[in-house]
Structure formats: C-alpha cells, structure tokens
C-alpha positions as CSV (number, residue, x, y, z in Angstrom):
1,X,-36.9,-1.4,-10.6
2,X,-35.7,1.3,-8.2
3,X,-33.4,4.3,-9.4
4,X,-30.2,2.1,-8.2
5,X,-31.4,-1.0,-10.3
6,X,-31.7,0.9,-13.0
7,X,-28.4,3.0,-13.0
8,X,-26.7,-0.7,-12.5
9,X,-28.4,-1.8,-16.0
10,X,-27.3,1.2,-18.1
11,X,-23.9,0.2,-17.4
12,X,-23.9,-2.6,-19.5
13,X,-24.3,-0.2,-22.0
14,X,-22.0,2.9,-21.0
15,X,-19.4,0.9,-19.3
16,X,-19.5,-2.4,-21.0
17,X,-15.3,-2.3,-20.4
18,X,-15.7,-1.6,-16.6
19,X,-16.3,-2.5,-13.6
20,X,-20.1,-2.9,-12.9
21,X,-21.6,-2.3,-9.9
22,X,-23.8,-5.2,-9.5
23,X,-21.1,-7.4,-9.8
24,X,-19.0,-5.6,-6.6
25,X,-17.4,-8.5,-3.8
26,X,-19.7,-6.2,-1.4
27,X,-18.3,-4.0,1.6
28,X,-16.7,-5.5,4.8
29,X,-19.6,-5.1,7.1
30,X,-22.8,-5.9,5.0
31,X,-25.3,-3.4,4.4
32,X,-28.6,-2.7,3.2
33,X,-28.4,-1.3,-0.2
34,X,-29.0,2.5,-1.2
35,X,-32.6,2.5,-3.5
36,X,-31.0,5.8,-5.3
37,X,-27.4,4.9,-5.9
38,X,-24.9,2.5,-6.9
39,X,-22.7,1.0,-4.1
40,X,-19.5,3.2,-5.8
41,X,-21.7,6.3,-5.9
42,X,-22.6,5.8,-2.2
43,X,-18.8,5.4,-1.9
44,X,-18.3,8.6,-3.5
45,X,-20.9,10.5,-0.8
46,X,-18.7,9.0,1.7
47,X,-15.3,10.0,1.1
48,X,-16.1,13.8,0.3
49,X,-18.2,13.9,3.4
50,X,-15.7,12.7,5.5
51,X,-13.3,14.4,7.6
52,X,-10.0,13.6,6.3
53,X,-11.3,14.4,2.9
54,X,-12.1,18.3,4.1
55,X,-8.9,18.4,6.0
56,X,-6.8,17.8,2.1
57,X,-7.8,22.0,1.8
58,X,-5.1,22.4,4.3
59,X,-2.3,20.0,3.5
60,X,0.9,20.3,1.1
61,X,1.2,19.2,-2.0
62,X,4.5,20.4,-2.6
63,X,5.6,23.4,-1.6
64,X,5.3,24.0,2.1
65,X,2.6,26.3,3.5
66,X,3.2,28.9,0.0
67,X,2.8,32.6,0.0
68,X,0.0,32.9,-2.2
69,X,-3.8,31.9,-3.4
70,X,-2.8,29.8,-6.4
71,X,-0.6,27.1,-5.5
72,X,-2.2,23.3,-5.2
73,X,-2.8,21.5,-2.2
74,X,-3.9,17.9,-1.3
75,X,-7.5,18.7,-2.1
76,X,-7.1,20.6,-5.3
77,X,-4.6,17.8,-6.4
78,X,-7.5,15.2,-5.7
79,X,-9.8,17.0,-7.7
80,X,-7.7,17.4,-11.0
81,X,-7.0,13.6,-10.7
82,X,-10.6,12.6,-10.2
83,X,-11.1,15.1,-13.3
84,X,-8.3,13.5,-15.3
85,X,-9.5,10.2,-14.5
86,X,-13.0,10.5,-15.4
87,X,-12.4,11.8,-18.8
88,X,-10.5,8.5,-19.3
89,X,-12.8,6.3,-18.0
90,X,-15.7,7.6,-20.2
91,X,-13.5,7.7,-23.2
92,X,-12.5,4.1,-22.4
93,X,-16.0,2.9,-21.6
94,X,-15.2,2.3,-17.8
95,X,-17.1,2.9,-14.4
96,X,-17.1,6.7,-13.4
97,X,-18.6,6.4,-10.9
98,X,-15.9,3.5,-9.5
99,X,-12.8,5.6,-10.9
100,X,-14.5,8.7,-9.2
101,X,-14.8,7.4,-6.0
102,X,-11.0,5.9,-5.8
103,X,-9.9,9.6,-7.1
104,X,-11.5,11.0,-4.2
105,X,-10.1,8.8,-1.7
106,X,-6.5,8.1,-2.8
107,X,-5.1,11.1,-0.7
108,X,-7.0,10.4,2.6
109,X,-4.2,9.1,4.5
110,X,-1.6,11.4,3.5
111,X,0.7,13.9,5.9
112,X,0.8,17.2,6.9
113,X,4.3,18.4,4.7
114,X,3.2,16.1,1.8
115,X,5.6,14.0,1.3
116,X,8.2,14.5,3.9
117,X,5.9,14.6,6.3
118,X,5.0,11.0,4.7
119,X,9.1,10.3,4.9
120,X,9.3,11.2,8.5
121,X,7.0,8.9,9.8
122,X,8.5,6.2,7.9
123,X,11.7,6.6,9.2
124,X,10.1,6.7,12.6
125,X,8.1,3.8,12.5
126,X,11.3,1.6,10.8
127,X,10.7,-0.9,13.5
128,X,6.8,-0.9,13.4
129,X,6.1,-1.3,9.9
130,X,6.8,1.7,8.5
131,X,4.4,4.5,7.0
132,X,3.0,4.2,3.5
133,X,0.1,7.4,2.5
134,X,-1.2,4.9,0.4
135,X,-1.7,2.1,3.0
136,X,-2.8,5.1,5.7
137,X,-5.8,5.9,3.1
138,X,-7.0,2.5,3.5
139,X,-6.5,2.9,7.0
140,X,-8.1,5.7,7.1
141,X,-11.8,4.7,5.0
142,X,-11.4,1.2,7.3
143,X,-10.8,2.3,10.9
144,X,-10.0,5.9,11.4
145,X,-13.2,8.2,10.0
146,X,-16.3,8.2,11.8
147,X,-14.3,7.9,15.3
148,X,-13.2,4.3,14.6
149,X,-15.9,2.3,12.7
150,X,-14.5,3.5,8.8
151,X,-16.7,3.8,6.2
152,X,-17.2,0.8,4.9
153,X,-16.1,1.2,1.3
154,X,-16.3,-1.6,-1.2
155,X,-13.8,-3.6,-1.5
156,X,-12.7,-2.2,-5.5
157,X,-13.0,1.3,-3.9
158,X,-10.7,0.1,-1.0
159,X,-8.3,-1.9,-3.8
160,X,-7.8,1.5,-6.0
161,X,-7.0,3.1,-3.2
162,X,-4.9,1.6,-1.2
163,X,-3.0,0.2,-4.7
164,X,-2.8,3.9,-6.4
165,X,1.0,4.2,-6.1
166,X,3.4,2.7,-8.3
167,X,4.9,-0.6,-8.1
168,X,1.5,-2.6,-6.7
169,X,-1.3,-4.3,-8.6
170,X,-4.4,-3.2,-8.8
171,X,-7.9,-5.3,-9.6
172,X,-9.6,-3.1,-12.1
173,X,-9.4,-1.2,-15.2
174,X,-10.3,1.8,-13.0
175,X,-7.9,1.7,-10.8
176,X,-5.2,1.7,-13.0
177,X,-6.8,4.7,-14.8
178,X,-6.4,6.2,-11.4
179,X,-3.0,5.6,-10.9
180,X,-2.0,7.3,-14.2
181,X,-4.3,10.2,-13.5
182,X,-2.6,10.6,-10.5
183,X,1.1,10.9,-11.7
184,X,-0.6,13.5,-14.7
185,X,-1.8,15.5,-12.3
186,X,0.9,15.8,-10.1
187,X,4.1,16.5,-12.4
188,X,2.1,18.7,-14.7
189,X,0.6,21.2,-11.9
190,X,3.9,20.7,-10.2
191,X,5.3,22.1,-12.9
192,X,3.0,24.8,-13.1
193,X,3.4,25.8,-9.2
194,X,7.2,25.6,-10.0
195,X,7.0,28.6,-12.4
196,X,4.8,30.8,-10.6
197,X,7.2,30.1,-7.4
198,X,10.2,31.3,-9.7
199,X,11.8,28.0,-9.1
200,X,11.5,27.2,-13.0
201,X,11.4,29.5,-16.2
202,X,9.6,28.8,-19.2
203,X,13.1,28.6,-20.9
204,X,13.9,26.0,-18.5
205,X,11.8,23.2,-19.5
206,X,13.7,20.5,-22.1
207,X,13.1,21.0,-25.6
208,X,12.3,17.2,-25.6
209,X,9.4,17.6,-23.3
210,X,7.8,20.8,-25.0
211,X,7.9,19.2,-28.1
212,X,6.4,15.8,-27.1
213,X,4.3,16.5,-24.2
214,X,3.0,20.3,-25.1
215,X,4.1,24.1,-24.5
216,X,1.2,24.2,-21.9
217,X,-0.3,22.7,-19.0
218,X,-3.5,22.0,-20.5
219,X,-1.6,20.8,-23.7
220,X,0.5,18.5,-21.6
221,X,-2.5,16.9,-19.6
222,X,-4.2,16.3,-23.2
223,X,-1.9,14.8,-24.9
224,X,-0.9,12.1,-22.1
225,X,-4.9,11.8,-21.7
226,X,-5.2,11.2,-25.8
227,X,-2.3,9.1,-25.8
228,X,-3.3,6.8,-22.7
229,X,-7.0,6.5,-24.8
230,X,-5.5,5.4,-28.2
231,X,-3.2,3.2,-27.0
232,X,-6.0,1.5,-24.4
233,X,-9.1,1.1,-26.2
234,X,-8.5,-2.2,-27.7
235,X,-6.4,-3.6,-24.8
236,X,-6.5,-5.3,-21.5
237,X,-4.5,-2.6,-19.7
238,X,-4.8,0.8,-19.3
239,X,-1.5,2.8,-20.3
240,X,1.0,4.9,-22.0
241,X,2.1,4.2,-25.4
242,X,5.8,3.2,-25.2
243,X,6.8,6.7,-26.7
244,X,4.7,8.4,-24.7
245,X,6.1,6.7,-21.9
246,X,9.7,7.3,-22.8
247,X,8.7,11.3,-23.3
248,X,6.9,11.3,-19.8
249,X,9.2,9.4,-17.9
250,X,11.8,11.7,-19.1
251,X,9.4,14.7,-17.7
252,X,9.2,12.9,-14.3
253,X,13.1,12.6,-13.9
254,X,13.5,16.7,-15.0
255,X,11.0,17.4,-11.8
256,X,12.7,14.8,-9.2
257,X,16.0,16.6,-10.5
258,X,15.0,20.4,-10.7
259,X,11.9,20.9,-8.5
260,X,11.4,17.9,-6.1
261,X,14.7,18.0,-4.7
262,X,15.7,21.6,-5.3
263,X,16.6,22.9,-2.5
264,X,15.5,26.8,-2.6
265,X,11.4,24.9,-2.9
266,X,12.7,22.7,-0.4
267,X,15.1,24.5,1.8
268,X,12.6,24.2,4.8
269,X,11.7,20.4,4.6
270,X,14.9,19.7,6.6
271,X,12.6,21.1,9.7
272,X,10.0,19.1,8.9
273,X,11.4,15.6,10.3
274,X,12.1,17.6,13.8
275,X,8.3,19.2,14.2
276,X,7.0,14.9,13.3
277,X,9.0,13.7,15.0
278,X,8.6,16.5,18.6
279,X,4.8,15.7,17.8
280,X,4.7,12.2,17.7
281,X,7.0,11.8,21.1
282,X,5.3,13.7,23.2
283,X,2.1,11.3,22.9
284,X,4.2,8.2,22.8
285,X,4.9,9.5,26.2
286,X,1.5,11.1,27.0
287,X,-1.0,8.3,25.0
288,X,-3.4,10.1,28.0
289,X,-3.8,12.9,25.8
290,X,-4.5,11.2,22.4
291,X,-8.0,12.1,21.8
292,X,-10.3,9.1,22.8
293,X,-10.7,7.5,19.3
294,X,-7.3,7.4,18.9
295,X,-6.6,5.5,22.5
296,X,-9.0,3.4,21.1
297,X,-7.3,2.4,18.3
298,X,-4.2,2.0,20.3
299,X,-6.0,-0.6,22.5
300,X,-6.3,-2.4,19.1
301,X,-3.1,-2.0,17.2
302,X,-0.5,-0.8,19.3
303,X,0.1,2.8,20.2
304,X,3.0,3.4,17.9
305,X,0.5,3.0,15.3
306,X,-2.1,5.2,17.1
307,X,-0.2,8.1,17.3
308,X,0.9,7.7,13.9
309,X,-2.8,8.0,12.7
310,X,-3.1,10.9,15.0
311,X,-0.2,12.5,13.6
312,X,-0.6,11.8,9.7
313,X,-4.1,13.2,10.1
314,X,-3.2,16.6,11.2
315,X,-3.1,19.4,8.6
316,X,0.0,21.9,8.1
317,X,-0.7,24.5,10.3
318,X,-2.7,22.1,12.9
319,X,0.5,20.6,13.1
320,X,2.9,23.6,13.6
321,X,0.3,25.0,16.2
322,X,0.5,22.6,18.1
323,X,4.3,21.6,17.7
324,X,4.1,25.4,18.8
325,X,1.9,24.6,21.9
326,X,4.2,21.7,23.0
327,X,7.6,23.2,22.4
328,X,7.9,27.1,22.1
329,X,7.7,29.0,25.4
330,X,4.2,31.3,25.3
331,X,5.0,35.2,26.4
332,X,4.5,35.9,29.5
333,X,1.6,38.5,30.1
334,X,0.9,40.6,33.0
335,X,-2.5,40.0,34.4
C-alpha cells in the first residue's frame, strides 16, 4: 500500500462520520493520483500555494486599509475558520483534511474592500450576472489560478466552496462545518477589531450576549464550538442548538446594527464603489491592457466578466495604486 492508500484506510476509523477520500466524484480533468497524499490533502497544497490565496494578506476584512498591526484581514480570517473548523471536524469524527482544504479556499475569490468591494461589482455587473465572492472562489480554483487552467480541485472541495455562504446547500457534513466556522470567526474577531478600533466598548456589548455566548473572544468561539458538537454528534446535520442559535443570531444582528453599518468604521466605503467602478471602466474600454490571461478568459466568457476577475483579484492597495495611476494627475518634475 502506498502512504496515500494507507491514510485513505485510517479514515474509516478516524472519520467514520465523514467524507472519505476514496470515495471522492474525482476532479474535472482526471489525474494521476498523488502516492503520498489524499486527493483533499493535495487540494490543500493547492490552494495555499496559489496566488490568490497569498494575495488574502492584503485584502480587507472589515475595516478598510487600518492603522495598525493587529486588525484581521482576509488571510488571517481564513486561517481562524480553517482552525475553527478543524476542531469541529475532529470532535465530530469528520474529514480534516476535506474541511481543511474548503477553509482555505472559501475566500479566494473575494474583493479588494471586503465586502463593498464585493457590493460594487455586483451592482455593476446587474445586467451580466452579478458578482457573488463565493461563486468568484469557484471561479477562481476553476479558471483563473495558474494563468487560466485552475487547479483542478475535487469536486467536494469545489462544492464547500463555492456553497460556504448562507442560504445554499451544501453536499457534505464538512462543508456545512465550514460554513458555521465561517460566521464564528467572522462576528467574533469582528467584534474584537471593533473594540481595539474604539468603535465598541466592553460596556457596549448586550448583557444577553455576555451571558450566553461568553465575556471573551476565546470564551465566545468555545462555547458556539461546544454547542455546535453536542448538539451534532448524533445527528445528520451539523448545527447550532436552537438556543444557541437564538443567542447567536441575536449577536449577528448587534454587529450588522453597531459595527457593519456604523458609519465612523465605514465612513470611507462610500469611496469605494467610485475607485471599482473608475477601475473596471477603464479596461472595459482598454481590454488591450488586461494582462494576457485575462484577454484570454475574455475570449471565453465575455469581457465584462474578464475584467471583473481582473478587478476582484486585486488587493487593497494594488487597487488604489493603480486607481491612482489611472486617475490622479502625477507631479510634474523638472528633469
């Protein structure tokens, strides 16, 4: 048996709940398998060598382009949900490795300005199809990385990714673990970004949710995580206990009303629809100067689409340099 065979048959002991890897539909374009790891693992190797997975250091998560060290971005955000996803998994007798590999790549296709960068394109693309992070990610592993041929993902890996948000189904056990791991993650270290910006106070916070949830971060994230475990062990679905649901949807409504729309954390996403928007014009109208993989792909699918995957790819500050470059009039030197 070779290391791979062998990883697939301890499994069925460590994961007889999950997902195995044996049993995978297989990738789109069939391929030769790896001797050392399991198709998800190779999946894993994938994502976090790719491009658009090293770009997430330099996108927003929430607050745009911070002052400071501390605050999250897209990559530190994938990491704590691939952390809080794993620790389910394993406590649920899942696939790690499958859940690992869809926390990596969840975020792939997401904009520069986080989510109003993802609401600008949207709007934009109204008569094309619109713009969905989640269906960009897929876009992303399937057509964009590795200058147009994807990586090749399996097609659970692909599922869990594209189907993290809420309100769409998902095939496995794992990628439901990923969705909740992903809405953990994101309102509890929003939270914890919104007090060291001064947007929130400790004394802030409902009584309802400190009591419930936890006094802490690392409270919070446990007892969700503890919660999610009893209440899924012996079930066919992976969620909240109806309390706990209750407490946490109650958390999620406090952040949409006191940090996501606030508008002293958000006073300068107004700007944010003119810089997309400037951007994604001027190659509508120059598709000459799209970088060759991305004239490519608008050969294929249309170049509204193209420069949409141009666009969405760029990072925060790539984006306002070259918004910069395009628009704002360079001093004039004396040579």
């Amino acid at each position: 048996m070779t290391i791979r065979e062998k990883r697939e048959a301890l499994e069925e002991i460590l994961a007889p709940r999950g997902f195995m890897a044996s049993r995978s539909r297989g990738r789109v374009y069939e391929e030769e398998p790896c001797a050392l790891r399991t198709c998800f693992q190779r999946d894993i190797d994938r994502i976090i060598h790719s491009k658009a997975f090293r770009r997430l250091i330099h996108k927003t998560q929430v607050f745009l382009q911070p002052e400071g060290d501390h605050y999250r971005t897209r990559l530190t955000h994938t990491l704590e949900v691939s952390r809080i996803a794993r620790t389910i998994s394993r406590a649920l007798k899942l696939n790690e490795d499958l859940t690992e590999a869809i926390a990596m790549g969840h975020d792939l296709g997401h904009t520069p300005f986080g989510h109003a960068g993802e609401r600008a394109l949207n709007e934009i693309l109204a008569d094309a199809g619109g713009f969905s992070h989640s269906d960009q990610s897929l876009r992303v592993v399937d057509k964009i990385e590795r200058d147009g041929r994807g990586l090749n993902l399996t097609y659970e890996v692909r599922d869990g990714i594209q189907n993290h948000s809420s309100g769409r189904d998902r095939l496995t056990l794992e990628a439901q673990v990923v969705h909740l791991a992903d809405r953990i993650a994101y309102l509890n270290h929003d939270l914890d970004d919104a007090l060291r910006a001064g947007i929130l106070t400790e004394k802030d916070i409902p009584d309802e949710i400190l009591c419930v949830i936890g006094e802490t971060n690392s409270s919070r994230i446990n007892t969700i995580i503890s919660d999610i475990i009893e209440n899924s062990r012996d079930a066919d679905t992976v969620e909240m206990s109806p309390g706990m649901n209750f407490a946490f949807s109650s958390f999620r409504l406090y952040m949409f009303e006191n940090v996501y729309t606030n508008m002293r954390a958000k006073s300068e996403e107004r700007k944010v629809y003119g810089l997309i928007s400037g951007i994604y014009e001027h190659y509508m109208n120059n598709p000459d100067k799209l970088p060759p993989e991305y004239r490519a792909l608008a050969e294929e699918d249309g170049l509204p689409r193209a420069v949409a995957d141009y666009v969405s790819g760029m990072t925060d500050k790539y984006a306002v340099s070259v918004y910069n470059d395009l628009f704002i009039p360079a001093a004039w030197q004396i040579k």
